[in-house]
C-alpha positions as CSV (number, residue, x, y, z in Angstrom):
1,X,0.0,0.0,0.0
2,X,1.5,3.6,-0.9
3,X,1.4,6.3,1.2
4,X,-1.3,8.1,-0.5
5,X,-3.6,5.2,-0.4
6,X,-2.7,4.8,2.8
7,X,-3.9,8.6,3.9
8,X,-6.9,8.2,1.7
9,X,-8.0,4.9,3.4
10,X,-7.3,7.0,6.7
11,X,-9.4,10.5,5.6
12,X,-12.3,7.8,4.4
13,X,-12.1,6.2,7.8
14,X,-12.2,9.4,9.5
15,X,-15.4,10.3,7.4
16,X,-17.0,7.1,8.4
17,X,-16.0,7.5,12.0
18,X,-17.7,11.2,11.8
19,X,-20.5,10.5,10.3
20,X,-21.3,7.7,12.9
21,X,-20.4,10.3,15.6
22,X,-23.0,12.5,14.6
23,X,-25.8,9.9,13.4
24,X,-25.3,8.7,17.2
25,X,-26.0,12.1,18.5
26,X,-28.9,12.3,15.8
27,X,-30.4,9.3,17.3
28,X,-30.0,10.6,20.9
29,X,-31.6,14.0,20.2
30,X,-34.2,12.2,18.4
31,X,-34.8,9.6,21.4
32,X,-35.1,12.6,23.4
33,X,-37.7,14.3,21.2
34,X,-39.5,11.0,21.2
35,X,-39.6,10.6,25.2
36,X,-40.8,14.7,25.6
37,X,-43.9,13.5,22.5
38,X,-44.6,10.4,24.5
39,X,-44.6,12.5,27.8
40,X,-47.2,14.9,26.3
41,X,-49.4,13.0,24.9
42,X,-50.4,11.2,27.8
43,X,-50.7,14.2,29.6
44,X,-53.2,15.5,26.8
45,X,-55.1,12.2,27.5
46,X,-55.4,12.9,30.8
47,X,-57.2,16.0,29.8
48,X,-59.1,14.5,27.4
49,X,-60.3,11.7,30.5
50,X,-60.8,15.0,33.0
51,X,-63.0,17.2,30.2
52,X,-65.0,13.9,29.9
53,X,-65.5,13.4,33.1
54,X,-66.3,16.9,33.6
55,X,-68.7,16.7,30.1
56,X,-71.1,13.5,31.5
57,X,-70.7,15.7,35.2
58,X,-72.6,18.6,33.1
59,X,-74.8,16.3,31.0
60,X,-76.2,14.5,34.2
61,X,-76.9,18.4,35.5
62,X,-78.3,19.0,32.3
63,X,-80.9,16.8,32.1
64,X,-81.8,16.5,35.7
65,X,-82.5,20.2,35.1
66,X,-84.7,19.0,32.0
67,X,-86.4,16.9,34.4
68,X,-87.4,19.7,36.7
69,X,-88.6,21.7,33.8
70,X,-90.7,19.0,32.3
71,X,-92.6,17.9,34.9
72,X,-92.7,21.7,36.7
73,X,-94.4,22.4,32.7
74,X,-96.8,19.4,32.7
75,X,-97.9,20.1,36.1
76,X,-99.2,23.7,34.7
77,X,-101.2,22.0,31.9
């Protein structure tokens, strides 16, 4: 092997080792991102359960309320 194959073997090798450097921290930034989605969307379906909860809590008001009206209105007829 020559010398100048011998540096170009050793600049491709330092490419390589490079670009695996930086796909590695690609990966971890990318993990990361991942985790804080994950994270967030449960926390938006715990929302979602709560407003639910809270929705059927103002439904069940809602038509007791309908209940009172109705029969308060067929009691006047």
């Amino acid at each position: 092997m020559t010398e100048q194959e011998y540096q170009r073997l050793q600049n491709l090798l330092s490419t390589v080792i490079e670009q695996q450097a930086t796909f590695a921290e690609n990966q971890t930034k990318a993990d990361a991102r991942m985790t804080r989605n994950e994270e967030s969307i449960a926390a938006l379906l715990a929302i979602a359960e709560i407003h639910d909860h809270q929705f059927k809590d103002t439904d069940g008001r809602i038509n007791a309320l309908v209940n009172v009206v109705e029969k308060y209105i067929s009691k006047e007829h």
